[in-house]
Each structure stands twice: as structure tokens, then as C-alpha cells.
C-alpha atoms as a printed R data frame, in Angstrom:
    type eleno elety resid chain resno      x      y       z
1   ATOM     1    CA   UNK     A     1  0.000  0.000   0.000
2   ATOM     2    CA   UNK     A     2  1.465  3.487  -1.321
3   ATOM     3    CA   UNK     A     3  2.381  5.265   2.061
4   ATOM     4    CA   UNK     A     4  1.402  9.044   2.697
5   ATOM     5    CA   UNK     A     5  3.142 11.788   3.977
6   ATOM     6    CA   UNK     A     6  1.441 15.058   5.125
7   ATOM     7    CA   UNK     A     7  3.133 18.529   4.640
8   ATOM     8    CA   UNK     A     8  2.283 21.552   7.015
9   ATOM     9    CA   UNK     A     9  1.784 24.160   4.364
10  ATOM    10    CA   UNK     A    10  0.254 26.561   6.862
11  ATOM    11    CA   UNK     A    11  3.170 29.282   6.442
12  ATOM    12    CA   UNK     A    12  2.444 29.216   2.613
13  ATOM    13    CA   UNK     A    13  0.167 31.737   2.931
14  ATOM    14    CA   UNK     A    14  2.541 34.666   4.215
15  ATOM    15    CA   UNK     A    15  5.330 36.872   2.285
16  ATOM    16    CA   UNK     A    16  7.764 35.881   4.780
17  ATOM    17    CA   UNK     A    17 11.016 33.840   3.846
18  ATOM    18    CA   UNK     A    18  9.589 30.886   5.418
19  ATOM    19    CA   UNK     A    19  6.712 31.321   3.340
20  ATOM    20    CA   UNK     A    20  8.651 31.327   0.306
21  ATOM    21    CA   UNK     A    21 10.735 28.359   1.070
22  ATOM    22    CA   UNK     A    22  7.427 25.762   1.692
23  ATOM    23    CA   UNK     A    23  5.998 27.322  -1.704
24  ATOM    24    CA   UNK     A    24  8.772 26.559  -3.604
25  ATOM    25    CA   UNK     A    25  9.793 23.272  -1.911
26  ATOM    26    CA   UNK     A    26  6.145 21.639  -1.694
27  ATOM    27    CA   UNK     A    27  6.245 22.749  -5.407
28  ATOM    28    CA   UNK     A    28  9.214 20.891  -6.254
29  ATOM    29    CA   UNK     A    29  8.245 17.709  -4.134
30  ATOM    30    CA   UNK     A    30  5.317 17.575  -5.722
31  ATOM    31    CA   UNK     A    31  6.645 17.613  -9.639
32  ATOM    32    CA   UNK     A    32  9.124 14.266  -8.340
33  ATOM    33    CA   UNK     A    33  7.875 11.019  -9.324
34  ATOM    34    CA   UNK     A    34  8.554  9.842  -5.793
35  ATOM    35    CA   UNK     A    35  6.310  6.685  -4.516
36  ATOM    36    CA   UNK     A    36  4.150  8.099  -1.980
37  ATOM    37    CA   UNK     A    37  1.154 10.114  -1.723
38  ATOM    38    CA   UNK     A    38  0.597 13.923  -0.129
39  ATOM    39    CA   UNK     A    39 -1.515 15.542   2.168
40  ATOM    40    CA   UNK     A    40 -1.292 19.449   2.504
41  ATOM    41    CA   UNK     A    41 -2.405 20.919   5.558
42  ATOM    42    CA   UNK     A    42 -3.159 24.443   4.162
43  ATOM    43    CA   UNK     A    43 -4.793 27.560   5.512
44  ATOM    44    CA   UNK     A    44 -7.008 27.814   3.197
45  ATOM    45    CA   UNK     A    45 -7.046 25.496  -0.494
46  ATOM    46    CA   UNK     A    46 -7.664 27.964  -2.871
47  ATOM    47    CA   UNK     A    47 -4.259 30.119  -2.584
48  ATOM    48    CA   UNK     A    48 -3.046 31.259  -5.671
49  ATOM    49    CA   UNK     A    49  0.046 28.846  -5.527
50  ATOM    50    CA   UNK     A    50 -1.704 25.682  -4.934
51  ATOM    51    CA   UNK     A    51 -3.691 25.861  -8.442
52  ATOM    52    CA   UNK     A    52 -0.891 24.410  -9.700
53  ATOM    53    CA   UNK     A    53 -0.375 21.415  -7.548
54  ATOM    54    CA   UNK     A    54 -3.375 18.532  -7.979
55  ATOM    55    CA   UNK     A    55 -1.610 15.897  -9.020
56  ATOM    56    CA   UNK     A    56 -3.064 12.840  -8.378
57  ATOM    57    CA   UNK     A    57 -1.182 11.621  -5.346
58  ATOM    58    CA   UNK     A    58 -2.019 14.821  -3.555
59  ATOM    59    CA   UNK     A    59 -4.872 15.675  -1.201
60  ATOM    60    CA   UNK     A    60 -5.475 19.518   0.011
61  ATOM    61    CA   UNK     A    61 -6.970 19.973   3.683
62  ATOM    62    CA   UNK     A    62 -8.084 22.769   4.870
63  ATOM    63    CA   UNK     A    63 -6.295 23.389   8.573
64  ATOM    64    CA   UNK     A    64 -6.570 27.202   9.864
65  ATOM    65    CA   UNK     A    65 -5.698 26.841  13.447
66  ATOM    66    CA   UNK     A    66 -2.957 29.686  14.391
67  ATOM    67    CA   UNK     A    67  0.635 28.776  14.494
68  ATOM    68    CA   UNK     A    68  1.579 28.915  18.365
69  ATOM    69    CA   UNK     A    69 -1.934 28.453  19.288
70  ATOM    70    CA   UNK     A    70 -3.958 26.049  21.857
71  ATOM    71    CA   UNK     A    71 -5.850 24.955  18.799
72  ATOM    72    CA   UNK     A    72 -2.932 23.788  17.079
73  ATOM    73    CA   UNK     A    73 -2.044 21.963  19.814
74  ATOM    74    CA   UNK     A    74 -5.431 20.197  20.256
75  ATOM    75    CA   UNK     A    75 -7.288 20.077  16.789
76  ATOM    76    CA   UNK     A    76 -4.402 19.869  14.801
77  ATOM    77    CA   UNK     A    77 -3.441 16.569  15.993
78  ATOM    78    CA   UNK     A    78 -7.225 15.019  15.550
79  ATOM    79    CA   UNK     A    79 -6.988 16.619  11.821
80  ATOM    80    CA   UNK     A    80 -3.738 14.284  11.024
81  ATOM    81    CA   UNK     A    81 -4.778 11.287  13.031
82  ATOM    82    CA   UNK     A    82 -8.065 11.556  10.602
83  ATOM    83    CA   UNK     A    83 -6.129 12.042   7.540
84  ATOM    84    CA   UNK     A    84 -4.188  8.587   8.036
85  ATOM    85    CA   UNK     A    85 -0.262 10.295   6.954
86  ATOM    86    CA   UNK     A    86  2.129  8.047   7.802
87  ATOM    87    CA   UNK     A    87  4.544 10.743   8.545
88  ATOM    88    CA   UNK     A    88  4.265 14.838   8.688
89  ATOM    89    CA   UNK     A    89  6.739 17.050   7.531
90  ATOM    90    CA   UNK     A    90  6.791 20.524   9.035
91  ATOM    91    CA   UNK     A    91  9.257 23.145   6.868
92  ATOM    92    CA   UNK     A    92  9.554 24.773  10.197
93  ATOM    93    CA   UNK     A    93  9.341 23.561  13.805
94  ATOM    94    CA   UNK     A    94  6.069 23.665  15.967
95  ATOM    95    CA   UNK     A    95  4.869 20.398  15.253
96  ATOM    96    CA   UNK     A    96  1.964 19.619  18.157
97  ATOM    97    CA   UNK     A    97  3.646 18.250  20.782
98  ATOM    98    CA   UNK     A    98  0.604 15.147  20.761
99  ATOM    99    CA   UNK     A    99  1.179 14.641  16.976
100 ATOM   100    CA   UNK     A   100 -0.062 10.655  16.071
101 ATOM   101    CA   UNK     A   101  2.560 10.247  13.820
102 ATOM   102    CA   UNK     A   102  6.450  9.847  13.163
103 ATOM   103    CA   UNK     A   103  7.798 13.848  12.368
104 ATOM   104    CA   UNK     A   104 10.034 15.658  10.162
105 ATOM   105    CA   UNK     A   105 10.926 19.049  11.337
106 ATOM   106    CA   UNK     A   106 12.935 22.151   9.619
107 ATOM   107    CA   UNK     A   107 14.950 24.323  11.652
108 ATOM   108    CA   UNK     A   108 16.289 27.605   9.803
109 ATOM   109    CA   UNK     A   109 18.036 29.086  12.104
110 ATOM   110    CA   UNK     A   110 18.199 29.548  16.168
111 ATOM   111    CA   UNK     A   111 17.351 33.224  16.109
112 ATOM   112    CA   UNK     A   112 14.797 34.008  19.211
113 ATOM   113    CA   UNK     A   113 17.521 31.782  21.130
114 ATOM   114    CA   UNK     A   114 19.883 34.801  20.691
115 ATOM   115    CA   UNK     A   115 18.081 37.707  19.859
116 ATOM   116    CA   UNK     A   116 14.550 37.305  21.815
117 ATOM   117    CA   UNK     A   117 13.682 40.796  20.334
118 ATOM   118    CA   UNK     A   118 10.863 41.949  22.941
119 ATOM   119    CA   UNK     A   119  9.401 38.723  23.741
120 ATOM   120    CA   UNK     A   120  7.868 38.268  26.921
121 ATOM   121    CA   UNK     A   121  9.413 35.906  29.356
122 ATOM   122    CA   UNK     A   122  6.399 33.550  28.922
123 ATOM   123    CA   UNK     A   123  6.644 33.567  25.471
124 ATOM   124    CA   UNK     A   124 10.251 32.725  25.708
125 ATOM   125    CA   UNK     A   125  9.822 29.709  27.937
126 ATOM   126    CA   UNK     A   126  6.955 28.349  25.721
127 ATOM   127    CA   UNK     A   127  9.080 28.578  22.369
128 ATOM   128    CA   UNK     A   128 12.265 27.150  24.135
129 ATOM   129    CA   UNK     A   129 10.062 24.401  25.301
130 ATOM   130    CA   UNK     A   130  8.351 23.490  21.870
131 ATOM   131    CA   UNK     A   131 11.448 23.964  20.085
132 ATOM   132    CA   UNK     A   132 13.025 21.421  22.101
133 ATOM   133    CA   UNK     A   133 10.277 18.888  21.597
134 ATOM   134    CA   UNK     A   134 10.123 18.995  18.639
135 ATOM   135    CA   UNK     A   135 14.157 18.529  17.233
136 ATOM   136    CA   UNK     A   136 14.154 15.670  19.800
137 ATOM   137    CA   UNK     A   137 10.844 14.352  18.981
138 ATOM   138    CA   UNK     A   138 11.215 14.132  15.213
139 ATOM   139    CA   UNK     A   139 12.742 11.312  13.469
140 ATOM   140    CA   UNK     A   140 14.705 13.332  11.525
141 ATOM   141    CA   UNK     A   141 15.662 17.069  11.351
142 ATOM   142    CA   UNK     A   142 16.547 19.035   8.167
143 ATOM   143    CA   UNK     A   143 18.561 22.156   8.792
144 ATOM   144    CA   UNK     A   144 19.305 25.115   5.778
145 ATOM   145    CA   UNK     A   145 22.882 25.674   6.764
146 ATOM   146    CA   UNK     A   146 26.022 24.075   7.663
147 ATOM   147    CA   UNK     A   147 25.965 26.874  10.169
148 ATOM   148    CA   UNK     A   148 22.481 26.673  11.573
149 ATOM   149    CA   UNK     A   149 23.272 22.532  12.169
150 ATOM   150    CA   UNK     A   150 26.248 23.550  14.418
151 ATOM   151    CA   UNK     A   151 24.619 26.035  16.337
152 ATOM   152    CA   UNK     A   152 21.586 23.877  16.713
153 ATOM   153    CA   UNK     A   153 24.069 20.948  18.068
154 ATOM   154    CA   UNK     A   154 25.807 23.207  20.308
155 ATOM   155    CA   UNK     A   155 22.450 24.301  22.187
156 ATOM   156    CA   UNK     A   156 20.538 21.531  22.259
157 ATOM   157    CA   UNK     A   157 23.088 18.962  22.062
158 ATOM   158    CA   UNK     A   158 25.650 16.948  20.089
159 ATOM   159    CA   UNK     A   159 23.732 13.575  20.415
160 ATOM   160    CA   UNK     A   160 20.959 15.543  18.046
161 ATOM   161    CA   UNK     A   161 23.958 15.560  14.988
162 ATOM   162    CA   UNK     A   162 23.306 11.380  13.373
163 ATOM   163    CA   UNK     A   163 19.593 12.628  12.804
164 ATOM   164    CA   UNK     A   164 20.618 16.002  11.211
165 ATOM   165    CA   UNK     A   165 20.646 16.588   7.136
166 ATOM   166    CA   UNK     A   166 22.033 19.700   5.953
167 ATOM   167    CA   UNK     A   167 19.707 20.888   2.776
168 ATOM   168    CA   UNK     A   168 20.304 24.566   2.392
169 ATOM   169    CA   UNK     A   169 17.988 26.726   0.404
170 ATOM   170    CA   UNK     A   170 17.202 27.353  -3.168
171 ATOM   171    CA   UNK     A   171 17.250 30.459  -5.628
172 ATOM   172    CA   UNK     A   172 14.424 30.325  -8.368
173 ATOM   173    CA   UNK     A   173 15.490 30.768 -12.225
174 ATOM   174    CA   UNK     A   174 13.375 33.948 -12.108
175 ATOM   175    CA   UNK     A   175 16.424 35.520 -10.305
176 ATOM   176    CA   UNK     A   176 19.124 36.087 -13.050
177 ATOM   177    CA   UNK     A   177 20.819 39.274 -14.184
178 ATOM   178    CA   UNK     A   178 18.521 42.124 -16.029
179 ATOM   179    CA   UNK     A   179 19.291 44.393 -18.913
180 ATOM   180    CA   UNK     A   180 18.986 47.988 -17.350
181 ATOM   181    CA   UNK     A   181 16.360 48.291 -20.143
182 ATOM   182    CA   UNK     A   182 14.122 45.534 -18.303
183 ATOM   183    CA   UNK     A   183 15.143 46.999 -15.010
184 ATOM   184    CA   UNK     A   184 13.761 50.401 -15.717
185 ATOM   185    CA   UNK     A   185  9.708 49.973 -15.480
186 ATOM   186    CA   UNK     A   186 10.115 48.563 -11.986
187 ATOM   187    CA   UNK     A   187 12.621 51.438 -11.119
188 ATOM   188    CA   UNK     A   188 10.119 53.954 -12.328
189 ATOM   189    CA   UNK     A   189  7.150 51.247 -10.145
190 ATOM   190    CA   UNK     A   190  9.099 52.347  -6.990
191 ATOM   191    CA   UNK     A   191 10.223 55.906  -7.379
192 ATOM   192    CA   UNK     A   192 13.941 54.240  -7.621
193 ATOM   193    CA   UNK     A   193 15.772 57.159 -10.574
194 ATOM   194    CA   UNK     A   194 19.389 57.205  -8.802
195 ATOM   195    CA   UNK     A   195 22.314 54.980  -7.975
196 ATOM   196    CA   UNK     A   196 21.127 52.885  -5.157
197 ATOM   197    CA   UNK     A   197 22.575 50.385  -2.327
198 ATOM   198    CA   UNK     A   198 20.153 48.145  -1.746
199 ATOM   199    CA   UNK     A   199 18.684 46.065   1.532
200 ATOM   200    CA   UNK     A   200 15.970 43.422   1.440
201 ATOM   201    CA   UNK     A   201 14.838 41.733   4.648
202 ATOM   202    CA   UNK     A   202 12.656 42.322   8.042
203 ATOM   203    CA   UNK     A   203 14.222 45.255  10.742
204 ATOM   204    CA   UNK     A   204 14.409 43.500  13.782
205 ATOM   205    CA   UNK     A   205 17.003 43.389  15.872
206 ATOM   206    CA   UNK     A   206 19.516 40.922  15.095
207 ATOM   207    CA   UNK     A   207 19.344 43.043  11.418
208 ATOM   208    CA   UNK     A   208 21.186 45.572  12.446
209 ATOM   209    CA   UNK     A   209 19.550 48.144  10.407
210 ATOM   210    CA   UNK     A   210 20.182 51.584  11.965
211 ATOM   211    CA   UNK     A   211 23.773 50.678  12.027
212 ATOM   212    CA   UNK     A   212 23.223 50.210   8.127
213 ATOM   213    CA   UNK     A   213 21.586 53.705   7.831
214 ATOM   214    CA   UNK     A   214 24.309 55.237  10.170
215 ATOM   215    CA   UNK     A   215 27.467 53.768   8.103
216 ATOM   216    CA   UNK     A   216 25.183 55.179   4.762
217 ATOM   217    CA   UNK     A   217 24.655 58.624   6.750
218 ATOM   218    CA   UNK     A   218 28.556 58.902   7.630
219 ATOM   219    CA   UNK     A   219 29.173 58.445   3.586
220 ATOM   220    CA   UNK     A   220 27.692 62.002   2.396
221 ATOM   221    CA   UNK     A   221 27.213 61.075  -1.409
222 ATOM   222    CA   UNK     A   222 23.825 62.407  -2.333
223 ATOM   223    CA   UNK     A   223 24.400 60.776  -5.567
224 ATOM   224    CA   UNK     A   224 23.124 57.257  -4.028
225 ATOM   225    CA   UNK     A   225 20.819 56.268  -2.219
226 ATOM   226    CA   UNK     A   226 19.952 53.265   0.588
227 ATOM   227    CA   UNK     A   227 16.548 51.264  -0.573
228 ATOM   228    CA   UNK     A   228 15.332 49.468   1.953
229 ATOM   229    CA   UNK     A   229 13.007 46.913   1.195
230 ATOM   230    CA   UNK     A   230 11.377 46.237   4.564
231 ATOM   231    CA   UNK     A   231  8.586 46.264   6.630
232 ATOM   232    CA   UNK     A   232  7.075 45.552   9.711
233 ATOM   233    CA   UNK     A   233  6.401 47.452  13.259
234 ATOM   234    CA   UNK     A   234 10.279 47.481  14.017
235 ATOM   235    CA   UNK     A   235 10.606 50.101  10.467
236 ATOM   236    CA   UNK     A   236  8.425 52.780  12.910
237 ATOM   237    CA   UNK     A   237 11.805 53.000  15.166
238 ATOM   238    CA   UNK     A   238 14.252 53.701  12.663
239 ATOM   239    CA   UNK     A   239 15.586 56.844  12.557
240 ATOM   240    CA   UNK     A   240 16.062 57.385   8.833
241 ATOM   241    CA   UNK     A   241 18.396 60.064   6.895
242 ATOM   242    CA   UNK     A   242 18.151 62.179   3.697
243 ATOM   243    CA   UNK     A   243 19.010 59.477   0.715
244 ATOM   244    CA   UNK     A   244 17.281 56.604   2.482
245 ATOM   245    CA   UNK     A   245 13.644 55.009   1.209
246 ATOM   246    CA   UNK     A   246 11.434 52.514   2.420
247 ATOM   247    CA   UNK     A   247 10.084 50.131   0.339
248 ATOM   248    CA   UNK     A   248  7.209 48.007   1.326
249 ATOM   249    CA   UNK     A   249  5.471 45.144  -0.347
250 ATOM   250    CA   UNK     A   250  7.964 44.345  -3.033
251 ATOM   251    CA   UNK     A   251  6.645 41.404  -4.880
252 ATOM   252    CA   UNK     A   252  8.645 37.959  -5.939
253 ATOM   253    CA   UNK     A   253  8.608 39.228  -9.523
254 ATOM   254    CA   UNK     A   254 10.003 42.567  -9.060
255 ATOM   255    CA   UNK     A   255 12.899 41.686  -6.954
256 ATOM   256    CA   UNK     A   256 15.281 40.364  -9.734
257 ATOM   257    CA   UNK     A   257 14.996 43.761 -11.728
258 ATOM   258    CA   UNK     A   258 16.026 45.810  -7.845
259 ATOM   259    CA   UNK     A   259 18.721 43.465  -7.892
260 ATOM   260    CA   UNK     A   260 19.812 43.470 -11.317
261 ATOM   261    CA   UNK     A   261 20.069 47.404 -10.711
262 ATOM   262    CA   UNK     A   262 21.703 47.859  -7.139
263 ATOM   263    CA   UNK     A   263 24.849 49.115  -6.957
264 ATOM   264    CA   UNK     A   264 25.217 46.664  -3.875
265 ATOM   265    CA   UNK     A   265 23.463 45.084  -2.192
266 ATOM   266    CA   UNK     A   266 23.897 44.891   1.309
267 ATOM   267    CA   UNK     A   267 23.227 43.730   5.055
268 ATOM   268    CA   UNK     A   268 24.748 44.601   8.442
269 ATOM   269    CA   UNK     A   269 23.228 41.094   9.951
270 ATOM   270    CA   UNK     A   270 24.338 40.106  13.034
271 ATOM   271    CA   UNK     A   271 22.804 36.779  12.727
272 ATOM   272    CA   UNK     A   272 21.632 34.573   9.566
273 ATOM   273    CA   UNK     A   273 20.697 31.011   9.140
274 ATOM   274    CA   UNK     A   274 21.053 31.424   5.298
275 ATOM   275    CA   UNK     A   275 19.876 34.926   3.844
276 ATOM   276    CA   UNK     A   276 18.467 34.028   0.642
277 ATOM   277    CA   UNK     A   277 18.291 37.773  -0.448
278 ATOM   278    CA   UNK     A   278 21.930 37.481  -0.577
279 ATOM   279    CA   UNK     A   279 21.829 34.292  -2.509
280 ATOM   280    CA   UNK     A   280 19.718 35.933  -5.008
281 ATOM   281    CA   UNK     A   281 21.101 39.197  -5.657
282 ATOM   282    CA   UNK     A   282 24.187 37.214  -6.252
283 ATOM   283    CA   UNK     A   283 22.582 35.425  -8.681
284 ATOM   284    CA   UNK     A   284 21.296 38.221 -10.306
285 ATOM   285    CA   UNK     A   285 24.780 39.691 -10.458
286 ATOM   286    CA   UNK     A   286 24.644 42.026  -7.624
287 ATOM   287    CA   UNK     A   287 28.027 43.101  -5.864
288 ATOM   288    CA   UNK     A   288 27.655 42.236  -2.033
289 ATOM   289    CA   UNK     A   289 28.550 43.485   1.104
290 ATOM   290    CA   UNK     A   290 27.875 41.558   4.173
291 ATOM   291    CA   UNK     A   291 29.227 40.722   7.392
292 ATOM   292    CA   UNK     A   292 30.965 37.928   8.866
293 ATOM   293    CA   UNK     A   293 28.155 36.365  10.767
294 ATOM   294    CA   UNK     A   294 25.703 33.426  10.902
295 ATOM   295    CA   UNK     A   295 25.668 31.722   7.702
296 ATOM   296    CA   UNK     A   296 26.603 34.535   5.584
297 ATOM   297    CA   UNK     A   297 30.082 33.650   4.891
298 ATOM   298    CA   UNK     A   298 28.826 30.039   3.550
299 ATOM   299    CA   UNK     A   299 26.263 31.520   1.521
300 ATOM   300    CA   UNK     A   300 28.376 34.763  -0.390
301 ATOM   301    CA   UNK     A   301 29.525 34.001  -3.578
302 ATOM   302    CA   UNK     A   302 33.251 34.758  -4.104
303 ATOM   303    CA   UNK     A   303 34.348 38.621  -4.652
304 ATOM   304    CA   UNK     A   304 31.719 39.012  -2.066
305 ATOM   305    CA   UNK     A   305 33.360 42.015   0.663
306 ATOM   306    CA   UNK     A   306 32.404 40.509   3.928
307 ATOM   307    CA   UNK     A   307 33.004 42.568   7.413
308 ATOM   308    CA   UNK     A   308 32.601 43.235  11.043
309 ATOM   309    CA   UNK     A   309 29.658 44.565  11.679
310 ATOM   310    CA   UNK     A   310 30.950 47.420  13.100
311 ATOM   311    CA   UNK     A   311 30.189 51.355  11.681
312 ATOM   312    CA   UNK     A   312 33.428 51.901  11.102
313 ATOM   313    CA   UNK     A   313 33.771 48.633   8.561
314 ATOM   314    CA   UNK     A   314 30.613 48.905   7.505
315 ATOM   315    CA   UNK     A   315 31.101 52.584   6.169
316 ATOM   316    CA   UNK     A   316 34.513 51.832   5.043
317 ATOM   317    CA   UNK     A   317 32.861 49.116   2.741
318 ATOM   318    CA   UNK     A   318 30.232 51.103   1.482
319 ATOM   319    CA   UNK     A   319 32.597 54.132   0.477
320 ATOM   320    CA   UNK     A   320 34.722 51.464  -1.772
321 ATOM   321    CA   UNK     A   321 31.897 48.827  -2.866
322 ATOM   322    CA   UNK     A   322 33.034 45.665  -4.691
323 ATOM   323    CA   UNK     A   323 32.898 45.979  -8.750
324 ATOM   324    CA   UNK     A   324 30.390 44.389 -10.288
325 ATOM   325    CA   UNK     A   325 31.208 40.455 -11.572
326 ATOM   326    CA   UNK     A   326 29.684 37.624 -13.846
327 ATOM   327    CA   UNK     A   327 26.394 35.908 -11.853
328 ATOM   328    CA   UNK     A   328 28.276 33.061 -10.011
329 ATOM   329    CA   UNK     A   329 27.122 29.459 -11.205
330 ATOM   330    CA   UNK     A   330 23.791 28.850  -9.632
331 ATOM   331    CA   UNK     A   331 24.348 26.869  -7.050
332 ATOM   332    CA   UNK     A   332 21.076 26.871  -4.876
333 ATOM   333    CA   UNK     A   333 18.210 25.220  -6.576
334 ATOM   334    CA   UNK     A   334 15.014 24.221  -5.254
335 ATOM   335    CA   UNK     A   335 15.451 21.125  -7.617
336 ATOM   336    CA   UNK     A   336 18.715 20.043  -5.226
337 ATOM   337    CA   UNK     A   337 16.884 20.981  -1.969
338 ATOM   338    CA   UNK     A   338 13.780 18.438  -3.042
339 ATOM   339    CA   UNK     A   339 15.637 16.180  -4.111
340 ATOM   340    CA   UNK     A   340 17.417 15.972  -0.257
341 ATOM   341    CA   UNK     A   341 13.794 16.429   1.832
342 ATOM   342    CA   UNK     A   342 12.487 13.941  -0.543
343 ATOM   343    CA   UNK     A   343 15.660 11.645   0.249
344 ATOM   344    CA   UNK     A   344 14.815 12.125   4.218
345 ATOM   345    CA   UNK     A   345 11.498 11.473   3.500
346 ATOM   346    CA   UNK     A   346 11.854  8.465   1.937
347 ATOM   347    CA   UNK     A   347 13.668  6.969   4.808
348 ATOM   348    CA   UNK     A   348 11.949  7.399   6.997
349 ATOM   349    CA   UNK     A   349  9.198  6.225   5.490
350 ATOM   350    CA   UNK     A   350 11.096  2.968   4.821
351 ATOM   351    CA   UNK     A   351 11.870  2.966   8.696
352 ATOM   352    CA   UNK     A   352 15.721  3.343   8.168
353 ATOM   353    CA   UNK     A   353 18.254  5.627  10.126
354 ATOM   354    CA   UNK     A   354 20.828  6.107   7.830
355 ATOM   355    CA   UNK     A   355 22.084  9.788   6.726
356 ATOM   356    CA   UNK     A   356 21.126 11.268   3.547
């Protein structure tokens, strides 16, 4: 009997990164050939990217209950035991702690462990203890880094390591360099008419973004200017300069011309666990600047000017930017990062331990 494995496809639904990365790998596990069936616990069935993806091995199921909520602890587990999965696969990590069957969980990086932002101390206690649960819970745990493994290892423990497969992220084909000619209508879109360095990511803390603006400010070059594409409550605290823009709501299809146009692009992170904006503005032939932190050094493509984040570095980089070079050979692709959940997957389906 064909086995089935249910995906939690609840973060789908959101612009966020994470939301990106289940679209795009539920879309390439679902165009493999593989020999099981799907169920995908969605939000809601009718989003725009699931059109695509009724194959015949795959079942949609409606499942709204709130990430972090009481419901998801107590109707989501009812909802899979009904659904008869052999095994659920969560692209991130609150699985319920009562789930029925075997798990697969996704940890992208170890952020709120390190940078807790404003979280209440209750909040704190109850994502510390679900976290743990569920890495030592699942049957196996896929992690987007080489970095985020290691730190995951070093806080929750070394035994954790046999169980862990390293699958990194992908960068779609829609992210390749531009003609300025192509770039130009989505320049004009946003207001964008000048040389620009260019940021792309949320603005809390571990982002660093003020010290960004502040090692811009200290340049004085009217003739460029810092796009930020950002949003969020956090944007409300920044204290902005003359030459710096917000941009809000940038969508999937406009971010390879912004790319394809920048100057640089660049981020003051203090903490990744991949930063696929950086993986695809190198792929669109963007010059980078980064820092030497989280994952970002195994993620830059070579000629890539990586530095302290400090204000003195960081404005030292930005007053003599890297040239512009050749799109590296794409080396992220959703394709590869199937391919290794799929592998996972299949074992544990099988009921073997060995490492993909």
C-alpha cells in the first residue's frame, strides 16, 4: 500500500522567507515522481500557488488553526490522526507536541535563542520548550545551513547531529541578471531614478539596520541612495536620513529587476541562518557586502566584501563597494533541496536511520 506523507503548508500563505521556502519546496516535491502520496495541511485550499499542484497523489486539507496556538495543539493533531499520513513534515518547527505520527521538522536558524527581540518571558519559555520537543521528537531534522546545524548541536546537544541533514535553500530561475532596459519599469514602479545600495529583509534586531543607515549617513554622497526593502512594526523606530527610502510590499517578480540594478546590495546582519536575499542578488549579479556572521560567509559568492559589523567597517565598505562580476554558477536550486527532503522522507518512510 502506497504510504502518505502530510506537509504543514500553513506558512504558505505569508510573504515571509519561510513562506517562500514551503511554496517553492512543496512545489518541487510535488513535480518528483517519488512513490508516496501527499496531504497538505493548508490555511485555506484555494491560494493562488496551490492551483498548480493537484496531481493525483495529492490531497489539500483545509487546517486554519494559528501557528503557536492552543488549537494547534489540540485540533491539529485530531486533523492528522483523521487524515491517516504516515509521517508529517513541518518546513519549520512547531509540530503539536501530541502529533499521532512519526515527524520531520525544519529548523532555519536559532534566532529568538539569541536575539529574543521583545518577547515576553512567557513567550520565551513556551518557544524554548516546543522547540526542544520537537528537534528531539522528530525522526529526523533538516537544517538550511552548515551553520544553523552547528549552532543547533551546540544548544541543544551533540547527540541531536546522526539525525541532522544539511539541505540549504534554493534560488528560483526567475532571479538572473537584467538588462537595465528591463530593469527600468520597476525602477520607475518604486520611485527608484538614482544609484542605489540596496537592503531586502525584516528590521528587527539581530538586522542591524540603523547601524546600516548610520554607516550610509557617515558616507555624504547624495548621488546614491539606501533602498530598503522592509517592513514591519520594528521600520516605525528607525531613525532614517536624507538618501534613504522605504520600500514596502515588493513582490517575488520585481525583486530580480532591484537586484539586477543595485549598486550593492547589502546587510549589516548580526545573525543569519542562510539569507536568501543574498543568494539571489548574487545570482542576479549584484556586488555584495555583508558581514561575517551566521551563515553569511557560507552563503556569499566569491568577490563578495564581507566585514565586522561594526560602523566603522561597515562605512569603510560602502565608500569602496566591490565591482560588479559575472552571476556566479547557480548553485542553490530548489530542484537540489527536493531532491534531499524527498531523500529524508523516503527513509523514513522505509523505517531506516541512515544519513542522507
Amino acid at each position: 500500500m502506497m504510504k502518505t506523507v502530510g506537509i504543514d503548508c500553513r506558512f504558505a500563505s505569508t510573504r515571509s522567507g519561510l513562506g517562500r521556502f514551503t511554496r517553492e519546496l512543496v512545489t518541487h516535491l510535488l513535480r518528483r515522481d517519488d512513490p508516496w502520496r501527499y496531504v497538505l495541511f493548508a490555511r485555506n485550499p484555494h491560494e493562488e500557488w496551490l492551483h498548480e499542484l493537484r496531481p493525483a497523489r495529492c490531497q489539500l486539507q483545509a487546517a486554519s488553526f494559528p501557528h503557536y496556538s492552543l488549537s494547534e495543539q489540540l485540533r491539529f493533531p485530531r486533523m492528522i490522526y483523521s487524515a491517516r499520513i504516515d509521517l508529517l513534515f513541518s518546513p519549520h518547527f512547531n509540530v503539536p507536541l501530541l502529533s499521532p505520527v512519526p515527524t520531520v521538522v525544519t529548523i532555519h536558524d536559532l534566532i529568538l535563542h539569541r536575539y529574543p527581540n521583545e518577547a515576553p518571558l512567557r513567550r520565551r519559555l513556551a518557544y524554548r520548550f516546543l522547540f526542544r520537543s520537537a528537534v528531539r521528537r522528530a525522526r529526523r531534522v533538516l537544517c538550511v545551513s552548515q551553520f544553523t546545524a552547528d549552532e543547533l548541536c551546540a544548544i541543544e546537544g551533540e547527540e541531536l547531529r546522526p539525525k541532522i541533514t544539511v539541505t540549504l535553500e534554493g534560488v528560483s530561475p526567475r532571479f538572473h541578471p537584467l538588462r537595465p532596459d528591463d530593469c527600468q519599469p520597476v525602477l520607475r514602479r518604486y520611485g527608484i531614478r538614482e544609484s542605489f545600495f540596496l537592503y531586502v529583509g525584516n528590521a528587527k534586531q539581530h538586522k542591524n539596520v540603523q547601524m546600516l543607515i548610520d554607516a550610509y549617513a557617515s558616507l555624504r554622497d547624495p548621488s546614491t541612495s539606501l533602498v530598503l526593502v522592509t517592513g514591519g512594526k520594528e521600520t516605525s523606530r528607525l531613525r532614517l536620513v536624507d538618501g534613504v527610502r522605504l520600500v514596502d510590499a515588493v513582490s517575488d517578480e520585481d525583486l530580480p529587476a532591484l537586484y539586477s540594478a543595485a549598486r550593492v546590495f547589502v546587510t549589516a546582519s548580526l545573525y543569519e541562518g542562510f539569507c536568501l536575499p543574498l543568494a539571489e542578488a548574487a545570482a542576479c549579479g549584484c556586488p555584495i557586502i555583508g558581514t561575517r556572521r551566521g551563515a553569511i560567509p557560507e552563503v556569499a559568492p566569491p568577490g563578495a566584501l564581507l566585514v565586522d559589523p561594526t560602523l566603522e567597517a561597515m562605512s569603510a565598505a560602502l565608500a569602496s563597494p566591490p565591482p560588479a562580476a559575472p552571476a556566479p554558477e547557480r548553485k542553490w536550486t530548489w530542484e537540489a533541496v527536493a531532491e534531499h527532503a524527498a531523500r529524508v522522507l523516503g527513509q523514513c518512510l522505509a523505517g531506516t536511520d541512515a544519513i542522507a
